[in-house]
C-alpha positions in Angstrom: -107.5 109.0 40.6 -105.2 109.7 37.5 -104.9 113.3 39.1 -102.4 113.3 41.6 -98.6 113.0 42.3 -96.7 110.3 42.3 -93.2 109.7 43.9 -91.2 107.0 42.2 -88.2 105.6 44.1 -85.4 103.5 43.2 -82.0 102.4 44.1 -78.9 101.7 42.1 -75.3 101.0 43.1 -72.0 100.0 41.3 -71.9 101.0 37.5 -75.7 101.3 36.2 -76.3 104.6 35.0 -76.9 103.0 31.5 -79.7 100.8 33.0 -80.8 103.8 35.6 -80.5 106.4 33.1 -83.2 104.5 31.0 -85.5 104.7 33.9 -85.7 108.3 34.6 -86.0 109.5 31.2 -89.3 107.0 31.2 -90.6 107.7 34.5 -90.1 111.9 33.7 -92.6 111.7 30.6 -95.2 110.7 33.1 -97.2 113.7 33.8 -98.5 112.1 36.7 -94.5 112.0 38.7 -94.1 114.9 40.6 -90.5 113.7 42.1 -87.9 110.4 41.9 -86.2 110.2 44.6 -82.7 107.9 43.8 -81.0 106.1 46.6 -77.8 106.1 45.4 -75.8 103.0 47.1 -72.0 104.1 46.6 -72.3 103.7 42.6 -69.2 104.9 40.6 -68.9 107.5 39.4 -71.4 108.9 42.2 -75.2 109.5 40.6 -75.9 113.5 39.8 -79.4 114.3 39.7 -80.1 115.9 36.0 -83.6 117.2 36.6 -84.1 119.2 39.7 -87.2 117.0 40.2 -84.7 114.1 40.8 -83.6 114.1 44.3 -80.6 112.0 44.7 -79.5 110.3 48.1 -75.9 109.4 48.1 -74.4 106.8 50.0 -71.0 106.3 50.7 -71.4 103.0 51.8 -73.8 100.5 50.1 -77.1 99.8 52.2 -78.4 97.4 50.5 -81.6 97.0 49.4 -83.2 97.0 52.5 -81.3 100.2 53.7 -82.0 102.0 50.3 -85.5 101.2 50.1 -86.1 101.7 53.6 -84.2 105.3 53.2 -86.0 106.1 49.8 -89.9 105.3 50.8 -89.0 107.1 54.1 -87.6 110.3 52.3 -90.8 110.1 50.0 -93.3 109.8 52.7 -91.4 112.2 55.2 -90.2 115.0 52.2 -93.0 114.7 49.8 -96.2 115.4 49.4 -97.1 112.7 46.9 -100.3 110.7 47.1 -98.5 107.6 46.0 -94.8 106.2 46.2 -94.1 103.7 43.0 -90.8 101.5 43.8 -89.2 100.5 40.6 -85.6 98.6 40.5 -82.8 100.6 38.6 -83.5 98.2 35.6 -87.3 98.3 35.5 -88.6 100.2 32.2 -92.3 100.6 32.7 -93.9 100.4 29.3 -95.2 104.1 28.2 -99.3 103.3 29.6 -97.8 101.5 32.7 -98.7 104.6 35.4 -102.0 105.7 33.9 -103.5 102.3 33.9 -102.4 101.3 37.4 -104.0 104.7 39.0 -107.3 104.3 36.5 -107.5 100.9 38.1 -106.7 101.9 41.7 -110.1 102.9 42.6 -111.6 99.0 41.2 -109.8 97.4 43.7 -111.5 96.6 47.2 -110.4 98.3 50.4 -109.5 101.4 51.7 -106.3 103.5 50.7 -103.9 101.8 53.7 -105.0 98.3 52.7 -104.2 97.9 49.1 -101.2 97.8 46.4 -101.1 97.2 42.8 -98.2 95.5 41.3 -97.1 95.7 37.7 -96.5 92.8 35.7 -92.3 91.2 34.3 -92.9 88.7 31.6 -89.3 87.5 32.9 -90.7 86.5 36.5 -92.3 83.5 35.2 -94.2 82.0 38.1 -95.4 86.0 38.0 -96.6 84.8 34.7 -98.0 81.7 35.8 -100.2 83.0 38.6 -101.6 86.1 36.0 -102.8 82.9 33.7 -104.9 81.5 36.7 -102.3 79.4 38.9 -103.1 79.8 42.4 -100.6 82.0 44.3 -100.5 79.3 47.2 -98.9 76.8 45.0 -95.6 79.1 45.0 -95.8 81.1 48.2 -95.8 79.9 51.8 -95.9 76.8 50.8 -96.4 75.1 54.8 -92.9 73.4 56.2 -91.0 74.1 53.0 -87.6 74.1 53.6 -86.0 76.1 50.9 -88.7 74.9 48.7 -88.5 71.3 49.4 -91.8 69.7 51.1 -90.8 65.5 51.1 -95.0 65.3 51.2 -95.8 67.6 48.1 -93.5 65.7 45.8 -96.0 64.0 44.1 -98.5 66.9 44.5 -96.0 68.6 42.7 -94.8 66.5 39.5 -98.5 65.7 38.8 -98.7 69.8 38.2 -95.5 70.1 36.4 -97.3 67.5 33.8 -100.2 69.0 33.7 -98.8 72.1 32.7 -96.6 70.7 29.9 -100.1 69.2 28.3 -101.8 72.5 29.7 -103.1 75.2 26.5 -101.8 78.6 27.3 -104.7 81.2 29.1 -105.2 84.4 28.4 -104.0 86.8 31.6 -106.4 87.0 34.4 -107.3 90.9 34.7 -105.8 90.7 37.8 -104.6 88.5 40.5 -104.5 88.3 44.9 -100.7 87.7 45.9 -99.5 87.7 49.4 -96.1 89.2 48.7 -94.4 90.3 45.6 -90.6 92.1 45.1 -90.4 95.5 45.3 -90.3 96.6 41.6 -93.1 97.3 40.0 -95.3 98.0 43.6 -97.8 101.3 43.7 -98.4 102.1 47.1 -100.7 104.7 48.9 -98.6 106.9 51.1 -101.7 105.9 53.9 -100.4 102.5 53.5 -96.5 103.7 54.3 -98.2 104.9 57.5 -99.6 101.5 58.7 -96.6 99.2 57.4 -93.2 101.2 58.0 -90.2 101.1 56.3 -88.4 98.1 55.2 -86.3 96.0 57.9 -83.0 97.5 57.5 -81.6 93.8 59.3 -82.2 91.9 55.9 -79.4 93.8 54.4 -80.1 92.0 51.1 -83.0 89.5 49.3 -86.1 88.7 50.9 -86.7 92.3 52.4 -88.9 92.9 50.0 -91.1 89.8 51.0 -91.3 90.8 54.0 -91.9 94.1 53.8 -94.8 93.3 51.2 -95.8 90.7 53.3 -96.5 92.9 56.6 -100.0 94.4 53.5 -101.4 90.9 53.9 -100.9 90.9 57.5 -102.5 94.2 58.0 -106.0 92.6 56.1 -105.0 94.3 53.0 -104.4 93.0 49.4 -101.8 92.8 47.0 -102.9 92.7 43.0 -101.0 92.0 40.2 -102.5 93.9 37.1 -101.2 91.8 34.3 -102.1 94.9 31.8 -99.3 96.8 33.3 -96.6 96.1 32.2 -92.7 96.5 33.3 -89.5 95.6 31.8 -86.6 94.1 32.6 -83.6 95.8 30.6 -81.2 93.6 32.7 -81.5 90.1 33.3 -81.4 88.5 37.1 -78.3 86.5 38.4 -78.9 83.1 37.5 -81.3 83.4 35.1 -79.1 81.8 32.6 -77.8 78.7 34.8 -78.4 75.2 33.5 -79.1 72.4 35.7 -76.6 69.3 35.4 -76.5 66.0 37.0 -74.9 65.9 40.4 -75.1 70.1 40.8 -76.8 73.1 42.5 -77.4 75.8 41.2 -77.4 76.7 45.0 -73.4 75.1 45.3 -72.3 76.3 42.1 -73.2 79.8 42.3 -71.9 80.5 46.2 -71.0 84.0 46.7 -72.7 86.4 48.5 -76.0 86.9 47.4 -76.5 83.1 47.7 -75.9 83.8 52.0 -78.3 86.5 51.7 -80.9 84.9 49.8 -81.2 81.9 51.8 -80.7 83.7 55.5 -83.0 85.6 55.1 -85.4 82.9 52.9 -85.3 80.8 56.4 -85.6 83.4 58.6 -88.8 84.6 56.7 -90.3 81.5 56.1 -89.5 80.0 59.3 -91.5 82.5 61.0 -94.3 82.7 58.8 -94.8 79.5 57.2 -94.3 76.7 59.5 -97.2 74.9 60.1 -95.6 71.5 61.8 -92.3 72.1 63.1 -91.6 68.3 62.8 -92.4 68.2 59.4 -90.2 71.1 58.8 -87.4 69.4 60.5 -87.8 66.6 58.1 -87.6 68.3 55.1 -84.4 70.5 56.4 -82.7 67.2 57.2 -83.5 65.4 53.8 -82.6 68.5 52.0 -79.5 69.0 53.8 -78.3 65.4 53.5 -79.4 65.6 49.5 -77.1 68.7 49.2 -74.2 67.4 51.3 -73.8 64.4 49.0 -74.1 66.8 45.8 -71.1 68.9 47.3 -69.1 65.5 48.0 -70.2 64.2 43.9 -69.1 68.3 42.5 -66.1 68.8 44.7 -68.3 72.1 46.6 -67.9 71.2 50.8 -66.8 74.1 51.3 -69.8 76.1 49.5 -71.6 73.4 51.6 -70.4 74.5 55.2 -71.3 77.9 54.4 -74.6 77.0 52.7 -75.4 75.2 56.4 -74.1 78.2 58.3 -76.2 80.6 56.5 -79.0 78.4 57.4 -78.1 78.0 60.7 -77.8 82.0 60.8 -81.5 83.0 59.3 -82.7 80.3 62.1 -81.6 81.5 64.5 -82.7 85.6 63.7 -78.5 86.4 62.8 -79.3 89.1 60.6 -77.7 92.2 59.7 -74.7 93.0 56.7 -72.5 90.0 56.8 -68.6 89.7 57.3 -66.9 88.6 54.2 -65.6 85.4 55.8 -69.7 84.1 55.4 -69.3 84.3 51.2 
């Protein structure tokens, strides 16, 4: 399996040719990349391929992530005749083994071409981190009734694991791991499985597209595995990855803008589709959690982030998808 091509794709908007830049001169020393195909989201200055193996896919508007991915894999399936698309972020630095030991692994795995997908592992992703140590993927994901992670009946359920884990001896990694979705960065896909699951929904816009997308392998009696061996990088760190929890905030409040609207639309209209057991309980835990942050904007002076917190909600409940108008931020 380690001969044959390999079509990474990435997108990258604003100013990040010193992140993307990084990338490409990785991703080209791998004999195994026959093409990168760059959706270029509006950056500035406007991305210039310098290889002529580097197809670039300008934008004069910026799609998204959903619109760039779902134009790059689409432009790698439809104009390429790789075996395999790799999706990795404009930040993600594969470390120099990365590609050989995914594809020497590819034929280990169970199923057919169309039903499988490897998935690198970033150290900064830490419930990534927690699962590769043996944590059961179900504790994090589609968690039933959750309502923006809250479940009033799992409390307890979960603050005996958070102590657990504080007396808990580090593992050593799992060689790999089952996951039902995972971001796109860092994914190997078959171009067979391209054929059975599409392109990303263009409607997310932003955040959670990825789930989905990823999501739609699982569906389709397939499996995702996270090969804690191979490794990528993070050269630039995540919004909010530095925020520190104080009495009376959230992180949720304090950090409005528009990637907050994204994230959660599109986290309720995911997970109310896919992970609602008990609608009633559901509606309990969207009403506590509500409530909970309505008095935190009242005690941190952040109603307004509040209304617009709700209406996002309200939105990804009711299927309002689609790029936003600024009035939602």
């Amino acid at each position: 399996m380690i001969e044959c091509k390999v079509c990474v794709v990435t997108v990258t908007y604003g100013d990040r040719w010193h992140l993307l830049s990084q990338v490409l001169e990785r991703v080209m020393s791998f004999t195994q990349v026959a093409n990168v195909v760059v959706v270029d989201n509006a950056s500035i200055p406007p991305i210039i391929s310098p290889d002529n193996k580097i197809i670039v896919l300008n934008n004069k508007e910026n799609k998204g992530s959903a619109g760039g991915y779902h134009e790059g894999i689409k432009y790698a399936y439809e104009q390429t005749n790789c075996d395999f698309i790799w999706l990795l972020d404009d930040d993600n630095l594969p470390e120099p083994d990365c590609l050989d030991k995914l594809l020497i692994n590819w034929d280990i795995f169970p199923g057919h071409n169309d039903r499988k997908a490897l998935f690198c592992l970033r150290d900064d992703r830490k419930v990534h981190v927690k699962i590769a140590r043996g944590d059961s993927p179900w504790r994090y994901y589609l968690v039933p009734d959750n309502f923006l992670g809250f479940n009033v009946f799992r409390i307890a359920y979960n603050q005996y694991h958070k102590l657990k884990d504080r007396f808990r001896k580090q593992t050593l990694y799992h060689k790999f791991c089952h996951m039902p979705y995972v971001p796109y960065g860092g994914l190997l896909l078959h171009r067979d499985t391209v054929a059975e699951i599409g392109y990303p929904n263009e409607a997310f816009y932003l955040y959670v597209d990825d789930s989905e997308y990823t999501y739609r392998i699982f569906l389709n009696d397939g499996g995702i595995w996270l090969v804690p061996d191979c490794r990528v990088i993070d050269i630039d760190q995540s919004q909010g990855i530095n925020y520190k929890n104080r009495l009376f905030h959230s992180h949720l409040l304090d950090q409005w803008n528009f990637r907050t609207y994204y994230h959660i639309r599109n986290r309720v209209y995911f997970y109310s589709r896919v992970a609602i057991k008990n609608n009633f309980v559901f509606k309990i835990n969207k009403v506590l959690y509500l409530a909970f942050l309505r008095v935190i904007s009242v005690l941190s002076s952040k109603q307004t982030e509040y209304k617009k917190l709700v209406n996002a909600v309200n939105d990804g409940l009711k299927g309002n998808l689609g790029k936003a108008t600024p009035d939602k931020f």
